[in-house]
N, CA, C and O atoms as a CHARMM CRD file, in Angstrom:
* protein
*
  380
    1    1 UNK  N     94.77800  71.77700 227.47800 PROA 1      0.00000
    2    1 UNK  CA    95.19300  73.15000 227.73500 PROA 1      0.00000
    3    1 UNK  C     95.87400  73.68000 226.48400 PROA 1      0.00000
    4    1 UNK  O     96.76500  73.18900 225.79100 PROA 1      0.00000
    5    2 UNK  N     95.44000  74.41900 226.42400 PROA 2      0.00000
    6    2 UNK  CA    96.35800  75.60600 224.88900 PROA 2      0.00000
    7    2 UNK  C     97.68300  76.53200 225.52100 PROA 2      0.00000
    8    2 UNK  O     97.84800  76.97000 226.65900 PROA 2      0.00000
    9    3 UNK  N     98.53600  76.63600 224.31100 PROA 3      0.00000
   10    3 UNK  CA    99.88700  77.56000 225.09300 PROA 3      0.00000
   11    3 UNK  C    100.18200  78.09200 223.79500 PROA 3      0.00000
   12    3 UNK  O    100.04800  77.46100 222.74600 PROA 3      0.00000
   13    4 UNK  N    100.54500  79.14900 223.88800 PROA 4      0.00000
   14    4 UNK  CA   101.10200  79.98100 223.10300 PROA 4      0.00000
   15    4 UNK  C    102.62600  80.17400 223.39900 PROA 4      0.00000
   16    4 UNK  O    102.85600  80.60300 224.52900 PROA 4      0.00000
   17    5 UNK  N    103.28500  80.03200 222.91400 PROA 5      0.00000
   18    5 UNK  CA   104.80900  79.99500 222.39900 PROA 5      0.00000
   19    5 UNK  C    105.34500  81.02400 221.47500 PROA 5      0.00000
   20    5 UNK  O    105.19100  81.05900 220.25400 PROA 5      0.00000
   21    6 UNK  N    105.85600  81.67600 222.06200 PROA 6      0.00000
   22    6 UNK  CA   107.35800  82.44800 221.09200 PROA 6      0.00000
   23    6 UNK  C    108.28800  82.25700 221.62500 PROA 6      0.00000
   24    6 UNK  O    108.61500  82.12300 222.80400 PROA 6      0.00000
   25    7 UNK  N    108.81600  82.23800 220.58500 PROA 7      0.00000
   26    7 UNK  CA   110.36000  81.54200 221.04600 PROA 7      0.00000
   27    7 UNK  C    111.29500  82.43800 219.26600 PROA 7      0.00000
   28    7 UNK  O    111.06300  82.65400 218.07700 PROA 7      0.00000
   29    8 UNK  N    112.43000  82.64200 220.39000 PROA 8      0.00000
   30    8 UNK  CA   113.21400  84.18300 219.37300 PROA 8      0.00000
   31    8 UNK  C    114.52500  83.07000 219.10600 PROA 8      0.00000
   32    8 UNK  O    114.92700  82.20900 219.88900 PROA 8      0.00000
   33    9 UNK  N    115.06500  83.41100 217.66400 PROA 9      0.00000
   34    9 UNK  CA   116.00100  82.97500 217.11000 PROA 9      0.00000
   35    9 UNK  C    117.63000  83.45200 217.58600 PROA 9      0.00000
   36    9 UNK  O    117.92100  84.64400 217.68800 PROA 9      0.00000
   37   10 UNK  N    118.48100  82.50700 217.81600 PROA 10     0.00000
   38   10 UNK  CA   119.87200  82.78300 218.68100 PROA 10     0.00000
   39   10 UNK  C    120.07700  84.20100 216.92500 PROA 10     0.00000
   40   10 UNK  O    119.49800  84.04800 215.84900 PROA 10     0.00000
   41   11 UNK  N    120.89400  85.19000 217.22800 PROA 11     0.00000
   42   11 UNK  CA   121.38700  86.34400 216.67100 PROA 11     0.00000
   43   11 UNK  C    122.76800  86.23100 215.89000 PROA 11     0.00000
   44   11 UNK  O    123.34500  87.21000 215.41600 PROA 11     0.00000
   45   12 UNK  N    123.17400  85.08500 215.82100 PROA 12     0.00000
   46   12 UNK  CA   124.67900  85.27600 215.64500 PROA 12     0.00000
   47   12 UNK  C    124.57300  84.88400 213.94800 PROA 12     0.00000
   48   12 UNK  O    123.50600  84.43600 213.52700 PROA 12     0.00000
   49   13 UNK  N    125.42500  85.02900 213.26500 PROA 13     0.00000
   50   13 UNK  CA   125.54900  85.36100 211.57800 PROA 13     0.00000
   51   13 UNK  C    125.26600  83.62100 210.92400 PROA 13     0.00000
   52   13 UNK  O    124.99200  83.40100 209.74400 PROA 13     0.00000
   53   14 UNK  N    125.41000  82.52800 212.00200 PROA 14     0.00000
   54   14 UNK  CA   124.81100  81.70000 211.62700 PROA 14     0.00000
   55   14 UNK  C    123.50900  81.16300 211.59500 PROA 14     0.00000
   56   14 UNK  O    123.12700  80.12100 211.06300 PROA 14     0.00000
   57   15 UNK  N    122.76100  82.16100 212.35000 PROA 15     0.00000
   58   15 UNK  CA   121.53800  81.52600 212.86400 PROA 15     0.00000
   59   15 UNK  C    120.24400  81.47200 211.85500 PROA 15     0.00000
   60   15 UNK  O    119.27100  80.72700 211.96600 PROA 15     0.00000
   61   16 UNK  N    120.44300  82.27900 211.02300 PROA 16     0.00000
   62   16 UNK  CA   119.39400  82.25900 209.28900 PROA 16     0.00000
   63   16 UNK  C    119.84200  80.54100 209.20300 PROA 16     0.00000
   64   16 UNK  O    119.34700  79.74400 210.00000 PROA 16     0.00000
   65   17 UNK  N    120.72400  80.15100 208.25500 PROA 17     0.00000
   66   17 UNK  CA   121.22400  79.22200 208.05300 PROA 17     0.00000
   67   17 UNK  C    120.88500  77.92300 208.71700 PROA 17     0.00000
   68   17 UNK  O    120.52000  76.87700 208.18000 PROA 17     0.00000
   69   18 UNK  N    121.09200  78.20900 210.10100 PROA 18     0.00000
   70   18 UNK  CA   120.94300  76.73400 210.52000 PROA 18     0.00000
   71   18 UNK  C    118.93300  76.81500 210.91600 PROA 18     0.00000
   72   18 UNK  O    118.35600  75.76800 211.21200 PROA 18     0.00000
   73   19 UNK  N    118.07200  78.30200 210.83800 PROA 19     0.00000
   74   19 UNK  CA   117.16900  78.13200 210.54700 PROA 19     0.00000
   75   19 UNK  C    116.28500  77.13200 209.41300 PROA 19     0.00000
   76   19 UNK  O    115.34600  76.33600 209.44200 PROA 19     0.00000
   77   20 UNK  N    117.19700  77.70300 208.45200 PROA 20     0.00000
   78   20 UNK  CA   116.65200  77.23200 207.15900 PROA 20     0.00000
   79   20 UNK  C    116.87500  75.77700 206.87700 PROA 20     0.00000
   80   20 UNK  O    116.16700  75.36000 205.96000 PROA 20     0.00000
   81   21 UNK  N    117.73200  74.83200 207.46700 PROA 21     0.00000
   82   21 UNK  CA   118.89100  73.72500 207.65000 PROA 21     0.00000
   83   21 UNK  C    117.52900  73.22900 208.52400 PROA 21     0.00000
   84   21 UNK  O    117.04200  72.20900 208.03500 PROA 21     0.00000
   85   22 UNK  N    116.84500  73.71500 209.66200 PROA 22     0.00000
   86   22 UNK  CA   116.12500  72.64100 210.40500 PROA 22     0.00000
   87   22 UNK  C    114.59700  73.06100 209.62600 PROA 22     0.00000
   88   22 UNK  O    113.54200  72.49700 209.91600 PROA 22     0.00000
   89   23 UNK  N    114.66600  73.68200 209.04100 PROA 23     0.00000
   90   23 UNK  CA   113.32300  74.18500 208.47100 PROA 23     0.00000
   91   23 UNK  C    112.03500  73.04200 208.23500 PROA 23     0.00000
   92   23 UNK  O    110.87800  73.08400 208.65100 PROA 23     0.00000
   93   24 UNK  N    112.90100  71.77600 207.19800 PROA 24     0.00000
   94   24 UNK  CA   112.12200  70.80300 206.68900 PROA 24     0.00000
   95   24 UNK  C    111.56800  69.71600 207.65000 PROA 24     0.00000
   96   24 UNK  O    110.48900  69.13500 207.53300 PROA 24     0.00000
   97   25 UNK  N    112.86200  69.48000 208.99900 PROA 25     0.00000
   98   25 UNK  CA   112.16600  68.39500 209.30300 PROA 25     0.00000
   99   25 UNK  C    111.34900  69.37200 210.85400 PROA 25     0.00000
  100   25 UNK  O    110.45300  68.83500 211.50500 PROA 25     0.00000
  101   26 UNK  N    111.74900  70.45600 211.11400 PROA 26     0.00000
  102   26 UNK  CA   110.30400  71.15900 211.65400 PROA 26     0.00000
  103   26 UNK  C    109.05100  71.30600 211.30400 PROA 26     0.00000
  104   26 UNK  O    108.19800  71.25500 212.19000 PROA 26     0.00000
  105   27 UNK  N    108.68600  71.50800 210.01600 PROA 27     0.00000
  106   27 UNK  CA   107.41700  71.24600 209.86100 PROA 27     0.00000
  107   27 UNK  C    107.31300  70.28900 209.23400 PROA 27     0.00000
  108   27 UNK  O    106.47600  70.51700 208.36100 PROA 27     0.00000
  109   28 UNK  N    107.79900  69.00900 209.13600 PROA 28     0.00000
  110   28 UNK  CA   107.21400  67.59800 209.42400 PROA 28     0.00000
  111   28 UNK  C    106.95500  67.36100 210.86300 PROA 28     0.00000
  112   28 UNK  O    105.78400  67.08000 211.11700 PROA 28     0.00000
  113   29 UNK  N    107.87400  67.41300 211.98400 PROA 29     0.00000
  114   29 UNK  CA   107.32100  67.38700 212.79400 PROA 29     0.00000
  115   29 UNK  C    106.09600  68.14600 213.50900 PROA 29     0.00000
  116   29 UNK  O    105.32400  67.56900 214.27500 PROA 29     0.00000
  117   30 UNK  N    105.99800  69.66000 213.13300 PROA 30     0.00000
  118   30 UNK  CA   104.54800  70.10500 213.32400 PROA 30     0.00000
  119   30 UNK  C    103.47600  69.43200 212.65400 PROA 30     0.00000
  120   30 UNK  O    102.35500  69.30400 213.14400 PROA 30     0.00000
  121   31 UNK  N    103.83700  68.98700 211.49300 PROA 31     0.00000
  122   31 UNK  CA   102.09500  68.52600 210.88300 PROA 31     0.00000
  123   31 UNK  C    102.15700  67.34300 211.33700 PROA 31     0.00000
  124   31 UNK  O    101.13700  66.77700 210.94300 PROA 31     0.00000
  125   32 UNK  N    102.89000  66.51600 212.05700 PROA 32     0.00000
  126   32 UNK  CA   102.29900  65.29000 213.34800 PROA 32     0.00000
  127   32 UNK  C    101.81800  65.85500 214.03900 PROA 32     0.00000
  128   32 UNK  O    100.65700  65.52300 213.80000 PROA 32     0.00000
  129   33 UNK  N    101.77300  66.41700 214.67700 PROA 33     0.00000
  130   33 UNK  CA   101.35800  67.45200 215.80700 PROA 33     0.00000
  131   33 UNK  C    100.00200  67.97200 215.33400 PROA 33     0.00000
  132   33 UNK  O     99.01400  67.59000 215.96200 PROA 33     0.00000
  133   34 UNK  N     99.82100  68.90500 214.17000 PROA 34     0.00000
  134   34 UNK  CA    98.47100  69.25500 213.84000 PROA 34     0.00000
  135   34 UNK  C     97.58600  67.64800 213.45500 PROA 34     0.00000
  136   34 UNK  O     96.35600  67.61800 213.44300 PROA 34     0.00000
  137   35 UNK  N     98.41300  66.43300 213.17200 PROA 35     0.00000
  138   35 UNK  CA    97.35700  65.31900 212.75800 PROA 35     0.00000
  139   35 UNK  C     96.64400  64.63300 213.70800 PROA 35     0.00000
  140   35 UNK  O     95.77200  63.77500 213.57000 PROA 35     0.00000
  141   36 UNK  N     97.28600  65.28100 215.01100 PROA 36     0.00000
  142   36 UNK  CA    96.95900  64.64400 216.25900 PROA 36     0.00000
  143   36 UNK  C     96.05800  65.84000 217.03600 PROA 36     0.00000
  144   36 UNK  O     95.77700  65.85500 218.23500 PROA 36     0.00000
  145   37 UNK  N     95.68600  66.83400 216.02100 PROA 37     0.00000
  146   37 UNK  CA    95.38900  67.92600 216.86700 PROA 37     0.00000
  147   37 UNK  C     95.78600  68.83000 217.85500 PROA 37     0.00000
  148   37 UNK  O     95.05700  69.55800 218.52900 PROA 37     0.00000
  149   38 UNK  N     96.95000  68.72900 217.88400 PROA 38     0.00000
  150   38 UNK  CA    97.77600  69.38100 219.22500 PROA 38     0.00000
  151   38 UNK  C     98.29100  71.02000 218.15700 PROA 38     0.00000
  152   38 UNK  O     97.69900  72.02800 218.54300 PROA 38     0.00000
  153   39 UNK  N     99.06000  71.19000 217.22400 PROA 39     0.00000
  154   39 UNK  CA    99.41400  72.10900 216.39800 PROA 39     0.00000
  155   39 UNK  C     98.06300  72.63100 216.25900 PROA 39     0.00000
  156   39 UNK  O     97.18900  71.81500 215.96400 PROA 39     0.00000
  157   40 UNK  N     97.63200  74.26900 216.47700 PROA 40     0.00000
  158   40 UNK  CA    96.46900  74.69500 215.98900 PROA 40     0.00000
  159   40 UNK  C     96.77600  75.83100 215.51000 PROA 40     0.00000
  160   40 UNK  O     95.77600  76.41100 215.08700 PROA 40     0.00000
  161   41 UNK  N     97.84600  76.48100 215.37400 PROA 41     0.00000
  162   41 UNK  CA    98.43400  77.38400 214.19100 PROA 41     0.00000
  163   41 UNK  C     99.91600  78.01200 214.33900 PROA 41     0.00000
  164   41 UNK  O    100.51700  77.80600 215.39400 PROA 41     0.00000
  165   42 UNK  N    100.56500  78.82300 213.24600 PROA 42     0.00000
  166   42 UNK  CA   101.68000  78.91500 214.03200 PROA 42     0.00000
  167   42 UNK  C    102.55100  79.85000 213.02800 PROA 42     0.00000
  168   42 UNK  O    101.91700  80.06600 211.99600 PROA 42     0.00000
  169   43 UNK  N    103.58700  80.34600 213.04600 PROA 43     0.00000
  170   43 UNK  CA   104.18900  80.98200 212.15200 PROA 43     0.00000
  171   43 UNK  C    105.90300  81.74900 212.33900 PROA 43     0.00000
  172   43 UNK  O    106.65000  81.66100 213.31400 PROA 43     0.00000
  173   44 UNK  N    106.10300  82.39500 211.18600 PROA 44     0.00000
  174   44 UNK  CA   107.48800  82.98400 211.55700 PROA 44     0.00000
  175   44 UNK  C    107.16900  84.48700 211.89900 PROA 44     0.00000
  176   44 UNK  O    106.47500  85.16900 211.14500 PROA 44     0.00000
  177   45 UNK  N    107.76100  85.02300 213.18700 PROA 45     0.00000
  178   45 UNK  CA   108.18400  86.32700 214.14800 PROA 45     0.00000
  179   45 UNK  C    108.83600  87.04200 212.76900 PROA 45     0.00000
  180   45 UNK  O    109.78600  86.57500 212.14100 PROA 45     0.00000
  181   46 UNK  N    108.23600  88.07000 212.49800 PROA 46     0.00000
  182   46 UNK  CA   109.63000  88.97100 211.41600 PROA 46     0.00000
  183   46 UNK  C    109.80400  90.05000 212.30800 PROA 46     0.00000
  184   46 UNK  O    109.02700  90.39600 213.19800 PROA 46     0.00000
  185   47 UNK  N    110.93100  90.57500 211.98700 PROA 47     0.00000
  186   47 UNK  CA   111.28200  92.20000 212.33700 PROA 47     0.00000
  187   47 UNK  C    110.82500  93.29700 211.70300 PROA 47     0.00000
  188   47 UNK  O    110.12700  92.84800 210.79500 PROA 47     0.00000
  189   48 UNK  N    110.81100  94.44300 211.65100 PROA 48     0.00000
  190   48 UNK  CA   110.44000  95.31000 210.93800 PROA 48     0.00000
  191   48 UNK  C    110.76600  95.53200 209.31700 PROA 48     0.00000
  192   48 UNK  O    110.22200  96.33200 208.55500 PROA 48     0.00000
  193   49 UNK  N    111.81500  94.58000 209.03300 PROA 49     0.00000
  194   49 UNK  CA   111.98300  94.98100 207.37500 PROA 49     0.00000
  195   49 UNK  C    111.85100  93.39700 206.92600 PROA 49     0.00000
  196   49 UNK  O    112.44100  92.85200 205.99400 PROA 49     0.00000
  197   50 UNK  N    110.93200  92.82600 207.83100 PROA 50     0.00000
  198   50 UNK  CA   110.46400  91.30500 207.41400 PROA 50     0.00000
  199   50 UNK  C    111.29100  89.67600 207.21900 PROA 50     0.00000
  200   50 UNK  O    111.02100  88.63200 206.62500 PROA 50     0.00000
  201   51 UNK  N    112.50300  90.21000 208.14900 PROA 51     0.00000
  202   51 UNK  CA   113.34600  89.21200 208.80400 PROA 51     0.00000
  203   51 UNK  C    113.07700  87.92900 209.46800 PROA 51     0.00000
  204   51 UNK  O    112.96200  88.15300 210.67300 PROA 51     0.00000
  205   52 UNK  N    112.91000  86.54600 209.17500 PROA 52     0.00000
  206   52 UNK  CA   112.57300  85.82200 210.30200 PROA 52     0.00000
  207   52 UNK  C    113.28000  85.96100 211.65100 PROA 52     0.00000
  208   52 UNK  O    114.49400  85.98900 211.44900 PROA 52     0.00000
  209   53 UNK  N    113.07800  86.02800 212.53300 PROA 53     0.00000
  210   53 UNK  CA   113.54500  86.26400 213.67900 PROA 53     0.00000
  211   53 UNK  C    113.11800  85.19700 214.72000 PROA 53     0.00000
  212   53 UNK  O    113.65900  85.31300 215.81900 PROA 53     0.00000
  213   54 UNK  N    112.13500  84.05700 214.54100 PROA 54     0.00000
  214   54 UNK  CA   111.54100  83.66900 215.38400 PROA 54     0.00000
  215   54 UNK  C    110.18300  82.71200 215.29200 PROA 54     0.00000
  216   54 UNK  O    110.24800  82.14500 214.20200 PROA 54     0.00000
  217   55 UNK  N    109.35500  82.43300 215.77800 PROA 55     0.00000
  218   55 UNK  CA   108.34500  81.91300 216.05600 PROA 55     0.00000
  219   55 UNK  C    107.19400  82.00200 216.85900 PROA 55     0.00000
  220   55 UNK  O    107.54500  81.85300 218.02900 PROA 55     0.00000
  221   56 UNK  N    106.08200  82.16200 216.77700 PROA 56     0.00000
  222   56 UNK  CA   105.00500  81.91500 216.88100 PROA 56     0.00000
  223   56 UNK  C    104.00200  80.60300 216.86100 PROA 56     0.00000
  224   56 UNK  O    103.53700  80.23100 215.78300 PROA 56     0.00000
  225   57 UNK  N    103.64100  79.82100 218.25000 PROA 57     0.00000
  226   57 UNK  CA   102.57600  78.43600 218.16400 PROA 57     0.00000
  227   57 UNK  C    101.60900  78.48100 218.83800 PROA 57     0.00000
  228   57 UNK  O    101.82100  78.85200 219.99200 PROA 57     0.00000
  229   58 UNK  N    100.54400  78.23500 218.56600 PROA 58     0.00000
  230   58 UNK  CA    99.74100  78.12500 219.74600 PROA 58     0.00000
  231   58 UNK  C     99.58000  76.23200 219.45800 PROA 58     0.00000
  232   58 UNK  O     99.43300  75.68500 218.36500 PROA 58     0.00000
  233   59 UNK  N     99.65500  75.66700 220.61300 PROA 59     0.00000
  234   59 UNK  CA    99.13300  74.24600 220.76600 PROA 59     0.00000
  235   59 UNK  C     98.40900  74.04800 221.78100 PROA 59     0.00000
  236   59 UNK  O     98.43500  74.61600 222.87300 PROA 59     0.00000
  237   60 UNK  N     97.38200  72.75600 221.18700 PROA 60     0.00000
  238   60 UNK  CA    96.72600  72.12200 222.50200 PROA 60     0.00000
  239   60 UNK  C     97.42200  71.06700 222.92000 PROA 60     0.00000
  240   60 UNK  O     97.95800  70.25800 222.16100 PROA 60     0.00000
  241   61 UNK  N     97.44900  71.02300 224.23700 PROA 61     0.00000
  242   61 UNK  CA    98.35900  69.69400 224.95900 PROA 61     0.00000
  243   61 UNK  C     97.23300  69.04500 225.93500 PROA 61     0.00000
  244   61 UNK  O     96.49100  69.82400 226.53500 PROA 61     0.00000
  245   62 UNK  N     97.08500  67.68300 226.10800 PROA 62     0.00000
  246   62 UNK  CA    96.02100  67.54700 227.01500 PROA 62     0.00000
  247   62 UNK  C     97.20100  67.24200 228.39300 PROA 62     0.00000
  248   62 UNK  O     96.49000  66.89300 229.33500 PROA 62     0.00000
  249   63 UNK  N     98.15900  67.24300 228.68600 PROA 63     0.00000
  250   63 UNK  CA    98.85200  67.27700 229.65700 PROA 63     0.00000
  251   63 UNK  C    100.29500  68.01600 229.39300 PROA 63     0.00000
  252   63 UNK  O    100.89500  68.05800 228.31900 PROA 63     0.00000
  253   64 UNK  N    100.67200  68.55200 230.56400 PROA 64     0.00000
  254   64 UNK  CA   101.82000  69.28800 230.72000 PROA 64     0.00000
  255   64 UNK  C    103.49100  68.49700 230.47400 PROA 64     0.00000
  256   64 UNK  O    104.61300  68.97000 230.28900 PROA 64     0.00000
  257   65 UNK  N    102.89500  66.93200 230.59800 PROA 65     0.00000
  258   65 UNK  CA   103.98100  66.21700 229.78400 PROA 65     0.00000
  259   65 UNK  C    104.38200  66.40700 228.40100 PROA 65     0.00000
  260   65 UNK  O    105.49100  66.51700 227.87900 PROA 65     0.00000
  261   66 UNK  N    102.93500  66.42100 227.83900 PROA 66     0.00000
  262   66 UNK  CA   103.06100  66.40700 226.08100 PROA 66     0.00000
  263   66 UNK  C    103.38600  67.65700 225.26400 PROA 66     0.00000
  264   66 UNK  O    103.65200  67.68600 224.06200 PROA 66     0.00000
  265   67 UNK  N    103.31000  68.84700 226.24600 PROA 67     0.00000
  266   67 UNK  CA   104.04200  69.87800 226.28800 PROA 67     0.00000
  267   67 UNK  C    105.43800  69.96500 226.28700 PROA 67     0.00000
  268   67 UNK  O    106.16800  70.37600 225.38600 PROA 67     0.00000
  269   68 UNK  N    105.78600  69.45100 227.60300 PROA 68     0.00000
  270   68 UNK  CA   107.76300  68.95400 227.84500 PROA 68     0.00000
  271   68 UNK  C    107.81000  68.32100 226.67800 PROA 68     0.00000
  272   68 UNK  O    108.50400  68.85400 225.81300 PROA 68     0.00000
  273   69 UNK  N    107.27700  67.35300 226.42000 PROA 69     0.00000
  274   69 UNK  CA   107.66600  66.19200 225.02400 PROA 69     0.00000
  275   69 UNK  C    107.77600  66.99900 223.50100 PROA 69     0.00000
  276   69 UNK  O    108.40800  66.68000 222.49400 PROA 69     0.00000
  277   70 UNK  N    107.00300  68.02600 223.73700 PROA 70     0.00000
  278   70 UNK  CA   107.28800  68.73400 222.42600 PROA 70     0.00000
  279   70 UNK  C    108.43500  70.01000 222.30200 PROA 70     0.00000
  280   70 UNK  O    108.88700  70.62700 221.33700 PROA 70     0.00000
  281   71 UNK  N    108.65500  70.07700 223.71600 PROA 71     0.00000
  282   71 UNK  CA   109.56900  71.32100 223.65700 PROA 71     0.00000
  283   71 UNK  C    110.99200  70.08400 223.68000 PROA 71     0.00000
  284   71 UNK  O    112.00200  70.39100 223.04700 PROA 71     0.00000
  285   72 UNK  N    110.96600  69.21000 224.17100 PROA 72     0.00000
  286   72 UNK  CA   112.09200  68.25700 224.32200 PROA 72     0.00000
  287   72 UNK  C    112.28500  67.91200 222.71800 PROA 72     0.00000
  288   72 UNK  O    113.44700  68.29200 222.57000 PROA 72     0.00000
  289   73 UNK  N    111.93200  67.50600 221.64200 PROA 73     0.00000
  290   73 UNK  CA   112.06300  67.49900 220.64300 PROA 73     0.00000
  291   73 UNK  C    111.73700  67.98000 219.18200 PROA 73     0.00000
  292   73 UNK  O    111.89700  67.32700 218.15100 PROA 73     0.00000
  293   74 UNK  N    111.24800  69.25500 219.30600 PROA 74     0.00000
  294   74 UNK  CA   111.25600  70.12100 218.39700 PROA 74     0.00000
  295   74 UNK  C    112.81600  70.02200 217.41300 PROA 74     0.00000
  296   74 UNK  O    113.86700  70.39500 217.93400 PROA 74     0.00000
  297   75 UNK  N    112.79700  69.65600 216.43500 PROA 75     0.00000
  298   75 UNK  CA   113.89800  70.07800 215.55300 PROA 75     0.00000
  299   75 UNK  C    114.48800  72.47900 215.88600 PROA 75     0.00000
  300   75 UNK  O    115.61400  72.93400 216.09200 PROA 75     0.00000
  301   76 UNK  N    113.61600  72.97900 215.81500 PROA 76     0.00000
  302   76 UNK  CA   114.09500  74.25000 216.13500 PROA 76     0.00000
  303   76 UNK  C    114.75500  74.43100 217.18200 PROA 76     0.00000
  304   76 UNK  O    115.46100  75.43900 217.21800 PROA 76     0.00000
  305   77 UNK  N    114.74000  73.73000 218.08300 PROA 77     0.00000
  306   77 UNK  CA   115.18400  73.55700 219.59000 PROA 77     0.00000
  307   77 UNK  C    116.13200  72.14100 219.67400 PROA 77     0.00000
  308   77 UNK  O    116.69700  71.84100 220.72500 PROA 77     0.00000
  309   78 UNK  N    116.24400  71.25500 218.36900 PROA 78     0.00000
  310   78 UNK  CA   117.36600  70.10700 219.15400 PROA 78     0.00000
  311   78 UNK  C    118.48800  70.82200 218.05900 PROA 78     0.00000
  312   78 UNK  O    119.65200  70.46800 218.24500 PROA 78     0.00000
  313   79 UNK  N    118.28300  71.65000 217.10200 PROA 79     0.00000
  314   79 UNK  CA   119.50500  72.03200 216.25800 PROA 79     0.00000
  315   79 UNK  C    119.68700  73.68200 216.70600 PROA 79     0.00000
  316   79 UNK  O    120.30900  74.52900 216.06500 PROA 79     0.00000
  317   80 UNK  N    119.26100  73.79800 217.46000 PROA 80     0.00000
  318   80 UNK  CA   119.54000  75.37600 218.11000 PROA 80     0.00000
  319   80 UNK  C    119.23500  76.36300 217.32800 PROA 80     0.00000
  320   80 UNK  O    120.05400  77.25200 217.09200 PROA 80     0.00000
  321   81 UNK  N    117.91200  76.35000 216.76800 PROA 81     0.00000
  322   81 UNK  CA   117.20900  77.54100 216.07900 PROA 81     0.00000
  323   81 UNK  C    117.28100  78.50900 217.17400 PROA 81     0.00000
  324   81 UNK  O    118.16400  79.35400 217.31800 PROA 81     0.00000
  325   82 UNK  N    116.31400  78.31700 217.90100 PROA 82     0.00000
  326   82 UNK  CA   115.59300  78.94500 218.98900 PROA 82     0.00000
  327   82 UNK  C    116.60900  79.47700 220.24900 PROA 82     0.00000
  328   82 UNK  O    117.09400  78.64500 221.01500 PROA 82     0.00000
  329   83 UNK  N    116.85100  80.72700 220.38100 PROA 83     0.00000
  330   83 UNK  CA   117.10200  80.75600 221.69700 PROA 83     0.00000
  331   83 UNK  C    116.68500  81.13800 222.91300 PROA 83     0.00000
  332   83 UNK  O    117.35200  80.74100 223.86900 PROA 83     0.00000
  333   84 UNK  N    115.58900  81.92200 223.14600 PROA 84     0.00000
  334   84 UNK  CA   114.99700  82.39100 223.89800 PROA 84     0.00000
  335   84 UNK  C    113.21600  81.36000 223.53500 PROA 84     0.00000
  336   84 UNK  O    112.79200  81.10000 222.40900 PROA 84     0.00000
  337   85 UNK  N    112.57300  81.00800 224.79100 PROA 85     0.00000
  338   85 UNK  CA   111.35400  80.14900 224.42800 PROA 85     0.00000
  339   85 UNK  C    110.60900  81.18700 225.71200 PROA 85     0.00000
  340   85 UNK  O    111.13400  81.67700 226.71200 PROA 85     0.00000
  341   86 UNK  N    109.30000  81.26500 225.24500 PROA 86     0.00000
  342   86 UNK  CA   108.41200  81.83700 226.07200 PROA 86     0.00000
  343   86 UNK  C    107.42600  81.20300 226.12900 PROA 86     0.00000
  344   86 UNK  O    106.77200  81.38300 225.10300 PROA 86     0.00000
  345   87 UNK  N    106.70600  80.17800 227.16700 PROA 87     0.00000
  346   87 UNK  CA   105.47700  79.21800 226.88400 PROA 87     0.00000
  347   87 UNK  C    104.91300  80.48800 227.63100 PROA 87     0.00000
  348   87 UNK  O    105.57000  81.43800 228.05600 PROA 87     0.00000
  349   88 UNK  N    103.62800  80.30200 227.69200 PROA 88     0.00000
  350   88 UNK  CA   102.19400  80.58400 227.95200 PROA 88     0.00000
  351   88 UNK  C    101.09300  79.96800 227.95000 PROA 88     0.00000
  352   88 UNK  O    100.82500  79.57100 226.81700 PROA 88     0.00000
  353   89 UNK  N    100.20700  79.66500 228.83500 PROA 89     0.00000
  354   89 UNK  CA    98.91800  78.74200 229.27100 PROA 89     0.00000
  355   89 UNK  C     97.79100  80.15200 228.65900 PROA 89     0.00000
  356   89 UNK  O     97.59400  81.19400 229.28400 PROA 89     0.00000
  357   90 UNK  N     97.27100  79.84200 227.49400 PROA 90     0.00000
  358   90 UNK  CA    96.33400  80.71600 227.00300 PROA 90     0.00000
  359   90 UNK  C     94.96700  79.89500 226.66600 PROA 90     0.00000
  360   90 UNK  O     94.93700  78.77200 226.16300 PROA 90     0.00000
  361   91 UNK  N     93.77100  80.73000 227.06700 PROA 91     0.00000
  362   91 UNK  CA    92.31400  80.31300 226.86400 PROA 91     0.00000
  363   91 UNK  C     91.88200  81.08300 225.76500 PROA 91     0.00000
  364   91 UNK  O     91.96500  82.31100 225.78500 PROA 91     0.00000
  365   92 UNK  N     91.39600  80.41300 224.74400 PROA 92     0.00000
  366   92 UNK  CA    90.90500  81.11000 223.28100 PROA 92     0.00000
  367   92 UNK  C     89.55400  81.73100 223.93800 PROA 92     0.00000
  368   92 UNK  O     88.84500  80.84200 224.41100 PROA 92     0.00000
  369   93 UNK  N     89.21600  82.56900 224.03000 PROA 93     0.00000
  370   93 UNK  CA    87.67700  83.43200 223.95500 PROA 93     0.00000
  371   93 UNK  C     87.04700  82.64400 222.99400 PROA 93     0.00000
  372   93 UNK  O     87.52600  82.09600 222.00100 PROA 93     0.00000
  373   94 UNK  N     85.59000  82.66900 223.54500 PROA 94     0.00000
  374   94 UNK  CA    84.49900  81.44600 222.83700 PROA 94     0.00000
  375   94 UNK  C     83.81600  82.71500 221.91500 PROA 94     0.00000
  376   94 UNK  O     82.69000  82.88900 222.38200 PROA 94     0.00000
  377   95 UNK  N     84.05100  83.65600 220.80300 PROA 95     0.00000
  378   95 UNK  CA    83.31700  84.50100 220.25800 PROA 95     0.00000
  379   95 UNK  C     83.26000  84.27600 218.59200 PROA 95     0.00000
  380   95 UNK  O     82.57900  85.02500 217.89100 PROA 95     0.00000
């Protein structure tokens, strides 16, 4: 199953910072994820004057565990990037 994920960055004057602080070992842990095929693209949410604000994933999970397992240890989510998470069960159009 594929899910699409946004998930919005906590607002407070530290939250750039401890973005940038989990930055490295987040995408080490995504490119396990893409080596296993589960990561199939993904990016940073900006605001209008090109702010990170957030995130953007779509992954494949072949079970709803390996889903929990990735939201359970995401570096953006065990150092409190993220505060708001929005999963979604999305089907890519075959075109």
């Amino acid at each position: 199953m594929q899910y699409i994920i946004h998930a919005y960055d906590h607002t407070d004057p530290d939250a750039l910072d401890r973005r940038m602080a989990a930055r490295p070992a987040h995408f080490t842990y995504v490119s396990q994820l893409k080596e296993k095929g589960q990561f199939l693209l993904g990016g940073a949410l900006l605001d209008p004057a090109g702010k990170m604000i957030g995130s953007m994933l779509m992954l494949n999970m072949e079970t709803e565990d390996q889903l929990n397992e990735y939201l359970k240890n995401d570096p953006y989510i065990v150092q409190g990037v993220w505060d708001t998470i929005d999963v979604k069960p999305f089907r890519q159009a075959n075109v």
